[in-house]
HTML snippet that shows the backbone in 3Dmol.js (N, CA, C, O; Angstrom):
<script src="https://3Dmol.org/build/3Dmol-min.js"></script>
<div id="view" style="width:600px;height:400px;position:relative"></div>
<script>
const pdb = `
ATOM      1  N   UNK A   1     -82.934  26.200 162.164  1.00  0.00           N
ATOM      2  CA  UNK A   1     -83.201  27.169 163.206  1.00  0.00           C
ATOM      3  C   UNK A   1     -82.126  28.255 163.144  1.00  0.00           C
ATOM      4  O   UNK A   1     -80.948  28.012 162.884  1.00  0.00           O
ATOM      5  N   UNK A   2     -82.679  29.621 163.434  1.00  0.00           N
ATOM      6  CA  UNK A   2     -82.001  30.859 163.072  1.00  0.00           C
ATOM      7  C   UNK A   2     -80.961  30.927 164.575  1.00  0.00           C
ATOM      8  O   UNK A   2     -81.269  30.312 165.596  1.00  0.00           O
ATOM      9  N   UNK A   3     -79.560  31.894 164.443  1.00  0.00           N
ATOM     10  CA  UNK A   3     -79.453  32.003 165.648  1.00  0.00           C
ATOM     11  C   UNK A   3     -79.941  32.216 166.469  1.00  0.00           C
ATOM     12  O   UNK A   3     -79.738  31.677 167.557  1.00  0.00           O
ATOM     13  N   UNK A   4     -80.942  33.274 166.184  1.00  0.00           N
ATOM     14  CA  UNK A   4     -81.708  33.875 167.137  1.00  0.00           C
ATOM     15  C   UNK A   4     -82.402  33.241 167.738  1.00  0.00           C
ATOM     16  O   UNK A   4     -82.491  33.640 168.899  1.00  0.00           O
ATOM     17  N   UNK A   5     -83.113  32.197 167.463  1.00  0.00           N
ATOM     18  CA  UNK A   5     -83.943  31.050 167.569  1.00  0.00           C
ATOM     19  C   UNK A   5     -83.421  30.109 168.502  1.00  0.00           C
ATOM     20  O   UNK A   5     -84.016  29.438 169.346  1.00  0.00           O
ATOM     21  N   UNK A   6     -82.043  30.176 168.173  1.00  0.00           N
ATOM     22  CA  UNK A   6     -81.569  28.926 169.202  1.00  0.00           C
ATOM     23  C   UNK A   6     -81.055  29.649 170.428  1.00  0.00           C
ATOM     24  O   UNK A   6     -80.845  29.075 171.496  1.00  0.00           O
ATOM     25  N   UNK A   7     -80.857  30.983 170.210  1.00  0.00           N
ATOM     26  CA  UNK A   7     -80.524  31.622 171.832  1.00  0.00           C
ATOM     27  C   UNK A   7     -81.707  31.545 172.303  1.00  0.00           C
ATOM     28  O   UNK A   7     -81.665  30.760 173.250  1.00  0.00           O
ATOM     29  N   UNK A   8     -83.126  32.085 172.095  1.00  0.00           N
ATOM     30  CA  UNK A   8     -84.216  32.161 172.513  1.00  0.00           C
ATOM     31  C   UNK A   8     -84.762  30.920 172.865  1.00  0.00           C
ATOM     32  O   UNK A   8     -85.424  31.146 173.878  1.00  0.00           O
ATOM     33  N   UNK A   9     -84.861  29.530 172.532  1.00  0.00           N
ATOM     34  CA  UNK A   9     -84.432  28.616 173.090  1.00  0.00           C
ATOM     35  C   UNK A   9     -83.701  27.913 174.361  1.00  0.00           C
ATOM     36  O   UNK A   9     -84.077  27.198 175.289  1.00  0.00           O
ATOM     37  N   UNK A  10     -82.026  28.677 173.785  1.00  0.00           N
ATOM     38  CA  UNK A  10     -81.679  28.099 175.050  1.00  0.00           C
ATOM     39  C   UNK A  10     -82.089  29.274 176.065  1.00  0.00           C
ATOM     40  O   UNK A  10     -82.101  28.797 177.199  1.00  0.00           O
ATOM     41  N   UNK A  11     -82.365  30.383 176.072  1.00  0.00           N
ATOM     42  CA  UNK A  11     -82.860  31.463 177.232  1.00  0.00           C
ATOM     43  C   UNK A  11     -84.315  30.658 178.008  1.00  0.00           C
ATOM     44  O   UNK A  11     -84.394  30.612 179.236  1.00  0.00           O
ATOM     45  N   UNK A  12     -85.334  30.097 177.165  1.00  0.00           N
ATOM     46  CA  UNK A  12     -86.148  29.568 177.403  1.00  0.00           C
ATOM     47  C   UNK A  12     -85.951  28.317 178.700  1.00  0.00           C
ATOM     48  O   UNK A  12     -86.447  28.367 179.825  1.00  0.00           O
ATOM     49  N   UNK A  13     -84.955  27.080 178.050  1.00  0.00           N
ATOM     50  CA  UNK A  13     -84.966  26.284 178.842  1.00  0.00           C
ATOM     51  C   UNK A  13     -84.087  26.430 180.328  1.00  0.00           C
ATOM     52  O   UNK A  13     -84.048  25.652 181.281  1.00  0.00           O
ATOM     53  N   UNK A  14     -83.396  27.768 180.112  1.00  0.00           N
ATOM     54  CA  UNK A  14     -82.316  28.177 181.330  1.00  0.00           C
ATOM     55  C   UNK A  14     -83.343  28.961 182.562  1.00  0.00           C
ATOM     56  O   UNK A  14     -83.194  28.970 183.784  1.00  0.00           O
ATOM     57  N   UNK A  15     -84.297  29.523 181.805  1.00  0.00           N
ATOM     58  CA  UNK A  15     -85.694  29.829 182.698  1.00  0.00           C
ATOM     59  C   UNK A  15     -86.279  28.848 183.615  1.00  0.00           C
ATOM     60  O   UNK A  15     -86.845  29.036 184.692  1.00  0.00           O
ATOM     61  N   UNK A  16     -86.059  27.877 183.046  1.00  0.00           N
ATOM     62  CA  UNK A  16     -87.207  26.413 183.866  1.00  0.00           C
ATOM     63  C   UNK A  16     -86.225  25.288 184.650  1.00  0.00           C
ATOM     64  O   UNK A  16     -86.585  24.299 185.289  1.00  0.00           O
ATOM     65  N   UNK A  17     -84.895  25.766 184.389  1.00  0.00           N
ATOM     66  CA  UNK A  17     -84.066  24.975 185.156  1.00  0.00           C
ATOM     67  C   UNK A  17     -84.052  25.640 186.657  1.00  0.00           C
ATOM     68  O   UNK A  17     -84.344  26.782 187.012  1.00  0.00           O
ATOM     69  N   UNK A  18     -83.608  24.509 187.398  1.00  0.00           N
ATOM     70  CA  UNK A  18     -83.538  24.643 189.007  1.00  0.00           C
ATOM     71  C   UNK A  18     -82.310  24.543 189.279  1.00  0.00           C
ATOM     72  O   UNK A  18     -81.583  23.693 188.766  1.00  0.00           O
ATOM     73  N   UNK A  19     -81.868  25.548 190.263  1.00  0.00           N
ATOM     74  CA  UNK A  19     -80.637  26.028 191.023  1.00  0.00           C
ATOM     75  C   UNK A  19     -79.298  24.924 190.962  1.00  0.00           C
ATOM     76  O   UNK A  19     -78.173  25.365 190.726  1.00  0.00           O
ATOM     77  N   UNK A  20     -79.488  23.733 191.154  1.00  0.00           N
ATOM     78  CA  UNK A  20     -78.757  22.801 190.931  1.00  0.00           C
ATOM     79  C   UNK A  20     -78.528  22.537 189.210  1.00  0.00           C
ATOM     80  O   UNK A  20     -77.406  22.613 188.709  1.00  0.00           O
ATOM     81  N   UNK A  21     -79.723  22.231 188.432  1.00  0.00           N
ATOM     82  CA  UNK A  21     -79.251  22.081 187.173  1.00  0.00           C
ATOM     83  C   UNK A  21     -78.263  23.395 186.494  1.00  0.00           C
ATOM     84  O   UNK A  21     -77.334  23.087 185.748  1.00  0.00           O
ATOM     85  N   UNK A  22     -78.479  24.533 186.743  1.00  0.00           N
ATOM     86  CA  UNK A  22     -77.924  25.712 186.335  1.00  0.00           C
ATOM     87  C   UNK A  22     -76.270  25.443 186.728  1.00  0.00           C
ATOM     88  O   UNK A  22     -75.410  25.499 185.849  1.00  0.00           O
ATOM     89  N   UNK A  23     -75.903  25.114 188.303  1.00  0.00           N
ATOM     90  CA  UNK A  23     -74.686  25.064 188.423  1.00  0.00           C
ATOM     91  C   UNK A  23     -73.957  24.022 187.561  1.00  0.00           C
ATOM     92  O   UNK A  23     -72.793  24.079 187.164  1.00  0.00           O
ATOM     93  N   UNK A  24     -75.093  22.824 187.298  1.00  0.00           N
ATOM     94  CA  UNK A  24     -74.088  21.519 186.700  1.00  0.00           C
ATOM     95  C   UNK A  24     -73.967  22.449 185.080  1.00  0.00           C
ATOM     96  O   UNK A  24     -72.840  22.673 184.640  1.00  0.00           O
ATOM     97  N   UNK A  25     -74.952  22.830 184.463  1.00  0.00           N
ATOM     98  CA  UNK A  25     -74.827  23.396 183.500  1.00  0.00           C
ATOM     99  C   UNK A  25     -73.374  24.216 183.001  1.00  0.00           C
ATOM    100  O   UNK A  25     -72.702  24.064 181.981  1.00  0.00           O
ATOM    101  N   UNK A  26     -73.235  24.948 183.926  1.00  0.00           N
ATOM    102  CA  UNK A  26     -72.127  26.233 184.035  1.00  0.00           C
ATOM    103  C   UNK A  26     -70.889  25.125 184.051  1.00  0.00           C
ATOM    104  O   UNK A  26     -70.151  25.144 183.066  1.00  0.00           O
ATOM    105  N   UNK A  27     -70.611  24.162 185.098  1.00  0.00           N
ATOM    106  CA  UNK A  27     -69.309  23.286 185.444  1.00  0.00           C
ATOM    107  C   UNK A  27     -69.165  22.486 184.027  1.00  0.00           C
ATOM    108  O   UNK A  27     -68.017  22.248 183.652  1.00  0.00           O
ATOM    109  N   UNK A  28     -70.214  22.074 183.251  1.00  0.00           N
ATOM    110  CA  UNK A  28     -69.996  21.600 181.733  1.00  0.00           C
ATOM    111  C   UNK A  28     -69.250  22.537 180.808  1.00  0.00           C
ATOM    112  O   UNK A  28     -68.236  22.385 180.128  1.00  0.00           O
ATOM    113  N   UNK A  29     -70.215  23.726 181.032  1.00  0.00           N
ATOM    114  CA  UNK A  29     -69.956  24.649 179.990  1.00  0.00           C
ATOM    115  C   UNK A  29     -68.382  25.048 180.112  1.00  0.00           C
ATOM    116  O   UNK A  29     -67.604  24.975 179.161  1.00  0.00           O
ATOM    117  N   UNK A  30     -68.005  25.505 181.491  1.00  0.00           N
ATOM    118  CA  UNK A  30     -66.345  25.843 181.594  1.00  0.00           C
ATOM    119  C   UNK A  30     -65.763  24.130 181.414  1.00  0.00           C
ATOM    120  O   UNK A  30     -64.575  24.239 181.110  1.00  0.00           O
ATOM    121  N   UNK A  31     -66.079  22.861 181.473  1.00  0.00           N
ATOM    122  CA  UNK A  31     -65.322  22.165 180.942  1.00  0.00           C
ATOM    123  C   UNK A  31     -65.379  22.118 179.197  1.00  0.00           C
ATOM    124  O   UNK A  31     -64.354  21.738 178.629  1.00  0.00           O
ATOM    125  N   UNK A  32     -66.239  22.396 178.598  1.00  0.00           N
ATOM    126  CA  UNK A  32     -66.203  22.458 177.507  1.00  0.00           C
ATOM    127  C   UNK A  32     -65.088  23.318 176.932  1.00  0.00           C
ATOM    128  O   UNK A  32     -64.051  23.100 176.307  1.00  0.00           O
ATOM    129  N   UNK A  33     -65.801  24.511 177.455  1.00  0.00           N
ATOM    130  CA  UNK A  33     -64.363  25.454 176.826  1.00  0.00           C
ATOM    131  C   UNK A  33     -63.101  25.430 177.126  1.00  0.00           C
ATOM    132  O   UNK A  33     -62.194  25.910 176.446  1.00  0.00           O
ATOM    133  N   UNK A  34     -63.014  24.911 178.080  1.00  0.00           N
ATOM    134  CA  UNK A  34     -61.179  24.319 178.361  1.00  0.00           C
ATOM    135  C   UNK A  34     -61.349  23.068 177.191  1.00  0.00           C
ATOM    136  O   UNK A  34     -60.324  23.055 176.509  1.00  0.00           O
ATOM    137  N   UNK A  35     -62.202  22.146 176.803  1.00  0.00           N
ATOM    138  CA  UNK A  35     -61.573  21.308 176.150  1.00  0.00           C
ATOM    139  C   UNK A  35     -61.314  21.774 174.399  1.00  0.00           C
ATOM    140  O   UNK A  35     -60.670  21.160 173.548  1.00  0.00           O
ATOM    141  N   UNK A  36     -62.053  23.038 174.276  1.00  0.00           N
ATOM    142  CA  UNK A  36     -62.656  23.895 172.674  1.00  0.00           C
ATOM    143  C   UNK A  36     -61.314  24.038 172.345  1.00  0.00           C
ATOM    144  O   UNK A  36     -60.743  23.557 171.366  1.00  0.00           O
ATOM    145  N   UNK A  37     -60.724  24.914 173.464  1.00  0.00           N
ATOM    146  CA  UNK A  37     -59.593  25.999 173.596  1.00  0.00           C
ATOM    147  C   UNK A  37     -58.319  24.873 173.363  1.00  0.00           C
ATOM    148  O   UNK A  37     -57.249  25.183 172.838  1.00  0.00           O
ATOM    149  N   UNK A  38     -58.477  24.231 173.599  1.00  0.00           N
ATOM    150  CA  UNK A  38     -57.379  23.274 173.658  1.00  0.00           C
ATOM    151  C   UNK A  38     -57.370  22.491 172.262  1.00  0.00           C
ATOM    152  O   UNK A  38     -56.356  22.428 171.566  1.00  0.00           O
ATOM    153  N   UNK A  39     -58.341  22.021 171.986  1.00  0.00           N
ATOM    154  CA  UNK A  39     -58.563  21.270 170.289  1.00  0.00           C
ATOM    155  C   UNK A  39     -58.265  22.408 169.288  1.00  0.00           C
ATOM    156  O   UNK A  39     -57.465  22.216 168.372  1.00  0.00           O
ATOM    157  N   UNK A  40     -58.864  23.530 169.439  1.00  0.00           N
ATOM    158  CA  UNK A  40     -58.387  24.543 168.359  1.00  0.00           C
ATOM    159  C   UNK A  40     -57.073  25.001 168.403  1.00  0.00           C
ATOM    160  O   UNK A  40     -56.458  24.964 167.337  1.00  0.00           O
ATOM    161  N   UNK A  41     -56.399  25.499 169.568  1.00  0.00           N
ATOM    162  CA  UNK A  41     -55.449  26.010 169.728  1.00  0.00           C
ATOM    163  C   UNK A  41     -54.326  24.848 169.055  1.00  0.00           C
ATOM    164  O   UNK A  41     -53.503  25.479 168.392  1.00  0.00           O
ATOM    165  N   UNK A  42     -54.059  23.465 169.021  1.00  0.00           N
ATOM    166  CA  UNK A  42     -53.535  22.434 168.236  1.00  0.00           C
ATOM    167  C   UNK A  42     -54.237  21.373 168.563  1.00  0.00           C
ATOM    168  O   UNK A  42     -55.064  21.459 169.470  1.00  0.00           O
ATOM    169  N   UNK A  43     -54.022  20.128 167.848  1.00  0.00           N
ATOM    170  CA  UNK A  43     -54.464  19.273 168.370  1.00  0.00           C
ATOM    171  C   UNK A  43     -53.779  18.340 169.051  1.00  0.00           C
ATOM    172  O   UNK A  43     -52.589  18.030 169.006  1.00  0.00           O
ATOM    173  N   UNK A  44     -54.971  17.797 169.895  1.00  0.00           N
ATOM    174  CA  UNK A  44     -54.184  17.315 170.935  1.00  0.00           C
ATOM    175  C   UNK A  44     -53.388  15.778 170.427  1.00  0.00           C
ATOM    176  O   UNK A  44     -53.334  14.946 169.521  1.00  0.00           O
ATOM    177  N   UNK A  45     -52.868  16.135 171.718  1.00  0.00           N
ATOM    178  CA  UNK A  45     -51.751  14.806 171.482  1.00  0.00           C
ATOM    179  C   UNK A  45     -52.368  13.241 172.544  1.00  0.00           C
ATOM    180  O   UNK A  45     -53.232  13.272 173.421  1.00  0.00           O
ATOM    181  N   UNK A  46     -52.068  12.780 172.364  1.00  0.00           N
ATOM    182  CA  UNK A  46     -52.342  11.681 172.917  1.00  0.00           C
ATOM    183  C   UNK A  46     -52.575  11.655 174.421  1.00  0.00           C
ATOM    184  O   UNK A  46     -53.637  11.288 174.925  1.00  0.00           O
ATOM    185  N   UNK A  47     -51.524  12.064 175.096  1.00  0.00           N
ATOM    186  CA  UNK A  47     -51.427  12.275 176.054  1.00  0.00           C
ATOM    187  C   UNK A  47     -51.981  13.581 177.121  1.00  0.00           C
ATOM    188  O   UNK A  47     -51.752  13.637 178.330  1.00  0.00           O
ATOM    189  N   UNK A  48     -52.634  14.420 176.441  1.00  0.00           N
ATOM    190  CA  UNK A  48     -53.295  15.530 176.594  1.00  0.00           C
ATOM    191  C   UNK A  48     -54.653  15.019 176.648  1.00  0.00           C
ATOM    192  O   UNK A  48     -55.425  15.169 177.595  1.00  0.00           O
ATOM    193  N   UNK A  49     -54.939  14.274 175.332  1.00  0.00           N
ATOM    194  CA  UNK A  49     -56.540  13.466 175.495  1.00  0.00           C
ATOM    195  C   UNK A  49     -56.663  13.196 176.357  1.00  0.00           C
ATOM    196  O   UNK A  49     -57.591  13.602 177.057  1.00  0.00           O
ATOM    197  N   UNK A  50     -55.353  11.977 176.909  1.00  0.00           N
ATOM    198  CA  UNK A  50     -55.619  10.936 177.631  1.00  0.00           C
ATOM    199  C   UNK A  50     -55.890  11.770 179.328  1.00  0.00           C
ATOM    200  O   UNK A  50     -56.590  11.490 180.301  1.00  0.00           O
ATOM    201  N   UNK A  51     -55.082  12.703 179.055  1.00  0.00           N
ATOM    202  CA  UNK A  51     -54.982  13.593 180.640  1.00  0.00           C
ATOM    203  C   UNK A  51     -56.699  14.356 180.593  1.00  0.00           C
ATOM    204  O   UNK A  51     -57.245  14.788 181.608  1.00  0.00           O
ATOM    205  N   UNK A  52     -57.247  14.380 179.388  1.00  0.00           N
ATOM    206  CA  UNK A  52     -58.608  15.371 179.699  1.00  0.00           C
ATOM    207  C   UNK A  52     -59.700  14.296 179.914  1.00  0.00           C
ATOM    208  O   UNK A  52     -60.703  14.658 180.529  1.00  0.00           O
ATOM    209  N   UNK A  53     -59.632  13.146 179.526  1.00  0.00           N
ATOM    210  CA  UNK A  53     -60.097  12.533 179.895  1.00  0.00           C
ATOM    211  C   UNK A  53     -60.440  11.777 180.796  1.00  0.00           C
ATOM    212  O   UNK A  53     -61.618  11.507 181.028  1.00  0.00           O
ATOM    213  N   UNK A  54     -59.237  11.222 181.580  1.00  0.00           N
ATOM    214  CA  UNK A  54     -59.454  11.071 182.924  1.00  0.00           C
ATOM    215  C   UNK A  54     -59.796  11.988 184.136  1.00  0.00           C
ATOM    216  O   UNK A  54     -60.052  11.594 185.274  1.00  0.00           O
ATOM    217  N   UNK A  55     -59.751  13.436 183.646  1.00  0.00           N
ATOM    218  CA  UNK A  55     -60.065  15.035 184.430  1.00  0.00           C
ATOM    219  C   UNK A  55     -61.956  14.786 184.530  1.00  0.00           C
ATOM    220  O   UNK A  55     -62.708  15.308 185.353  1.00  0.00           O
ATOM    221  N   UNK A  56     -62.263  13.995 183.600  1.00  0.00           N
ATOM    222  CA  UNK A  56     -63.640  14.202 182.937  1.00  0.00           C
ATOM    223  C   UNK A  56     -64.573  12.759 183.854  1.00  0.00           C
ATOM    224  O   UNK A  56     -65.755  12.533 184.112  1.00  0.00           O
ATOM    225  N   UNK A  57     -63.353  12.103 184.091  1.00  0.00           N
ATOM    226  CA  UNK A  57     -63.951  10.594 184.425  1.00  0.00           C
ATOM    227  C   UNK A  57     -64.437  10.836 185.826  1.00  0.00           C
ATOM    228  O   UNK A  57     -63.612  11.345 186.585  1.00  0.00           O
ATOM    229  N   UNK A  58     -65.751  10.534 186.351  1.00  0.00           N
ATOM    230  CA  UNK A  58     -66.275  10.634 187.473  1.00  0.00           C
ATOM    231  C   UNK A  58     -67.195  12.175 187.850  1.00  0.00           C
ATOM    232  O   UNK A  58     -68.134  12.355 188.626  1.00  0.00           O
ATOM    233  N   UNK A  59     -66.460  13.136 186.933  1.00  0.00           N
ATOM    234  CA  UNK A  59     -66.893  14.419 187.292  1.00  0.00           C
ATOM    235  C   UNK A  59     -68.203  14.834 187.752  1.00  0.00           C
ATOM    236  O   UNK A  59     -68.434  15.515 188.751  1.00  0.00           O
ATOM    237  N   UNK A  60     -69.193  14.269 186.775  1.00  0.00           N
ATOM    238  CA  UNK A  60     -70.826  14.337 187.342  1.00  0.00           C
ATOM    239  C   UNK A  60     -71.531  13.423 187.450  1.00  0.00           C
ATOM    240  O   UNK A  60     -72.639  13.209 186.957  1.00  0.00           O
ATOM    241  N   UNK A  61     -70.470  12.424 188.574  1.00  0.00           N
ATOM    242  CA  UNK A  61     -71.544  11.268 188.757  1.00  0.00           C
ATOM    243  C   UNK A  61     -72.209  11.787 189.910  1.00  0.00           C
ATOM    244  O   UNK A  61     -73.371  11.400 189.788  1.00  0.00           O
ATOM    245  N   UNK A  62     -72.150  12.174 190.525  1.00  0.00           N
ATOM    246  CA  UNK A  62     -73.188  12.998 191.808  1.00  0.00           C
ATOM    247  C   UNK A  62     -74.509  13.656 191.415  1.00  0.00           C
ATOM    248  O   UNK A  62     -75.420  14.065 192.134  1.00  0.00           O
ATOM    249  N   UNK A  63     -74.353  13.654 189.846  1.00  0.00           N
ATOM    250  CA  UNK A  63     -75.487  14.235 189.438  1.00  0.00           C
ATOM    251  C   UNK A  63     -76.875  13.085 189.131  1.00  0.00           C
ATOM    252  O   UNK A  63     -76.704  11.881 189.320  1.00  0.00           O
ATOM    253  N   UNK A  64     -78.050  13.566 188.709  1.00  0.00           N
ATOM    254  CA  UNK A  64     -79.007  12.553 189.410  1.00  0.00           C
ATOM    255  C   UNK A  64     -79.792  12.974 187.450  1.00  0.00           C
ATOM    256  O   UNK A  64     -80.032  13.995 186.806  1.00  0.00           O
ATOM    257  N   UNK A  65     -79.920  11.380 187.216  1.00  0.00           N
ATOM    258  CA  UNK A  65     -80.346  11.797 185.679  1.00  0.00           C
ATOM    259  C   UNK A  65     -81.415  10.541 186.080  1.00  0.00           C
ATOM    260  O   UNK A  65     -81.198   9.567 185.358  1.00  0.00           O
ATOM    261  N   UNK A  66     -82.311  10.360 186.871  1.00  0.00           N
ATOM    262  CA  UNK A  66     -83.367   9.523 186.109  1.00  0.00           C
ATOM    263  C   UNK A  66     -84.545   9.486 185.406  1.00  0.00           C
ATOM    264  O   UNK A  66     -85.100  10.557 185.161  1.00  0.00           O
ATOM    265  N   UNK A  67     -84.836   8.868 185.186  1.00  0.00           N
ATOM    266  CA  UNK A  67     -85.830   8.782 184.024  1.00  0.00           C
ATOM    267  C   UNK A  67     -87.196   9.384 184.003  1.00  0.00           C
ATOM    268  O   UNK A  67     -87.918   9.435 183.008  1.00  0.00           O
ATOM    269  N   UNK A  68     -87.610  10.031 185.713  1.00  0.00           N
ATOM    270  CA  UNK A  68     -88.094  10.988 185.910  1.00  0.00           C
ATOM    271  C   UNK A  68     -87.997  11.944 185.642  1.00  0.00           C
ATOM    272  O   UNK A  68     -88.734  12.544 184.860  1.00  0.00           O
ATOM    273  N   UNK A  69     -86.946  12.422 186.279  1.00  0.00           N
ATOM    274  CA  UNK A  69     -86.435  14.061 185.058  1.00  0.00           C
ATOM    275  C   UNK A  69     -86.342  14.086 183.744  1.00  0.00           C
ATOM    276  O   UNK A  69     -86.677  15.088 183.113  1.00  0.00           O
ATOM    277  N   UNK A  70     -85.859  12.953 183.141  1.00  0.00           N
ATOM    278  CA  UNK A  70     -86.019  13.253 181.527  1.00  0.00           C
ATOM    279  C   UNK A  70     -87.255  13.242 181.199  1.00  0.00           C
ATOM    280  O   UNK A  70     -87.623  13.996 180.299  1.00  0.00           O
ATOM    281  N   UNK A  71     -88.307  12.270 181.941  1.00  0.00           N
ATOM    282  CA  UNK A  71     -89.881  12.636 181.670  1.00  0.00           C
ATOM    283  C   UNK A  71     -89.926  13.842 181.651  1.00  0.00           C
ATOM    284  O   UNK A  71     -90.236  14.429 180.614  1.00  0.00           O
ATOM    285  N   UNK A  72     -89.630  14.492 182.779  1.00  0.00           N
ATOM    286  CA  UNK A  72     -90.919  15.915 183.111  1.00  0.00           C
ATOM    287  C   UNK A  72     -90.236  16.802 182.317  1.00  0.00           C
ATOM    288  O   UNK A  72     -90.991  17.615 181.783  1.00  0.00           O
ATOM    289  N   UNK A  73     -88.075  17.044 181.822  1.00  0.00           N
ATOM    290  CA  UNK A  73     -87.728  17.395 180.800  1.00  0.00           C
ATOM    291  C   UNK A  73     -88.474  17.643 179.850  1.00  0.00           C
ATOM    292  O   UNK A  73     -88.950  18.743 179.566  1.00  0.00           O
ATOM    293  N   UNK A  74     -88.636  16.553 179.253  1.00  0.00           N
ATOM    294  CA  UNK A  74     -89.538  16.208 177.584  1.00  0.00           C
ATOM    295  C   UNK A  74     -90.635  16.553 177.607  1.00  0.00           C
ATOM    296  O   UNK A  74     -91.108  16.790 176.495  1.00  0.00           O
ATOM    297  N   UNK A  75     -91.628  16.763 178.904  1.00  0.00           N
ATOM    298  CA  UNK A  75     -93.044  17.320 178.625  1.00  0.00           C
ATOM    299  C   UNK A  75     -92.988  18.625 178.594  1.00  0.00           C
ATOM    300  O   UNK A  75     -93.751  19.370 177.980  1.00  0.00           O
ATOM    301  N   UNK A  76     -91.717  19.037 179.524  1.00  0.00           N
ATOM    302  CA  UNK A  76     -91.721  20.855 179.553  1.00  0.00           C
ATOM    303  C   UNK A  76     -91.712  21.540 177.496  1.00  0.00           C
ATOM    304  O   UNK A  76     -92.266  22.255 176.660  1.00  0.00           O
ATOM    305  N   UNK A  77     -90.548  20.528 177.791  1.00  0.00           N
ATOM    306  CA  UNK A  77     -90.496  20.703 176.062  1.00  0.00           C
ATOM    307  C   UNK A  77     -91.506  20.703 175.026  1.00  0.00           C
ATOM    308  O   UNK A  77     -91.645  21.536 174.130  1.00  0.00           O
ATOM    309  N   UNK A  78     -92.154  19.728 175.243  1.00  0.00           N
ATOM    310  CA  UNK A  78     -93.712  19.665 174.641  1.00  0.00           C
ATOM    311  C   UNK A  78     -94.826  20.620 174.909  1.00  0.00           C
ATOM    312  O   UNK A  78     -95.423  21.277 174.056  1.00  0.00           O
ATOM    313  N   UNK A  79     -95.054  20.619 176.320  1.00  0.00           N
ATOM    314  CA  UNK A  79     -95.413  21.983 176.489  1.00  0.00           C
ATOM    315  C   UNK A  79     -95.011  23.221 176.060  1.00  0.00           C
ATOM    316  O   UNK A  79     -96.035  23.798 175.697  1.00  0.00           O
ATOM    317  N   UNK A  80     -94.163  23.855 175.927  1.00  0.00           N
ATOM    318  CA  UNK A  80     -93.375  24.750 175.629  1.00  0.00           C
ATOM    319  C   UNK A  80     -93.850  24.488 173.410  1.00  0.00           C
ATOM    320  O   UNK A  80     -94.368  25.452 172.846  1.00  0.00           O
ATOM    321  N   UNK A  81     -93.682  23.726 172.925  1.00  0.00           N
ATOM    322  CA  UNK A  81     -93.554  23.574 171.876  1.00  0.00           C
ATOM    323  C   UNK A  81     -95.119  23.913 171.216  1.00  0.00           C
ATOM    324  O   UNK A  81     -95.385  24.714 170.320  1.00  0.00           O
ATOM    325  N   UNK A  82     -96.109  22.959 172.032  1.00  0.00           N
ATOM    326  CA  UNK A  82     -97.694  23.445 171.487  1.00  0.00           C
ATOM    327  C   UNK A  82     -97.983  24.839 172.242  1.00  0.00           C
ATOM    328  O   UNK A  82     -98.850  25.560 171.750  1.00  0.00           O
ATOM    329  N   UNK A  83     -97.488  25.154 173.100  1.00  0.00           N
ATOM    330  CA  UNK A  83     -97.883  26.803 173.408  1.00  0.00           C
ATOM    331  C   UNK A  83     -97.382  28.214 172.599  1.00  0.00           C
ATOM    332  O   UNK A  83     -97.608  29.419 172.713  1.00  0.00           O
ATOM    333  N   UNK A  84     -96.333  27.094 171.463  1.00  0.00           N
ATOM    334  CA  UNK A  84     -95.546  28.397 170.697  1.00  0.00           C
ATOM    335  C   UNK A  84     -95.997  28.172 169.688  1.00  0.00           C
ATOM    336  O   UNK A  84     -95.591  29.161 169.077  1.00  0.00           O
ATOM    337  N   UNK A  85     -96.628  27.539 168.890  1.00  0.00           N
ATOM    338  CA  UNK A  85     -97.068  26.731 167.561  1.00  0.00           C
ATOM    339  C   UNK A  85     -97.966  27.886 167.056  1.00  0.00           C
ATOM    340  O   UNK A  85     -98.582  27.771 165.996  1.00  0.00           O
TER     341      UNK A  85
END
`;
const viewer = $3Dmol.createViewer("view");
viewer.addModel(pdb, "pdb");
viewer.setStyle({}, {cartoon: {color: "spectrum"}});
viewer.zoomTo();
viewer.render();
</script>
């Protein structure tokens, strides 16, 4: 898949997300890049892991992943997939 392809993609699935998924989205994404910024810039030390990791522990358990949403997830996807074919 081309870049272009995978922005258009993710533009796609950021369309069909709901107000709550968007914020958890965003709170990943800025933890990600604090953890990018930090692995590239050197690597970490033990104790830096150990500190990002426990920063990380608990963070989105408030969030609600059952097996319902990954259903209706995976059909959007499917849908989405035979309507572009």
């Amino acid at each position: 898949m081309t870049q272009v392809e995978l922005k258009q993609s993710i533009m796609q699935r950021l369309d069909r997300m709901q107000p709550e998924q968007l914020a958890f989205l965003v709170s990943f994404l800025d933890t990600f890049e604090t953890y990018f910024q930090s692995v590239s810039q050197s690597q970490l030390t033990a104790e830096k892991r150990h500190e990002l990791v426990k920063s990380l522990q608990g963070k989105y358990a408030y969030t609600s992943t059952s097996s319902d949403d990954f259903a209706r997830c995976k059909q959007d996807e499917i849908d989405w997939e035979e309507r572009n074919q």
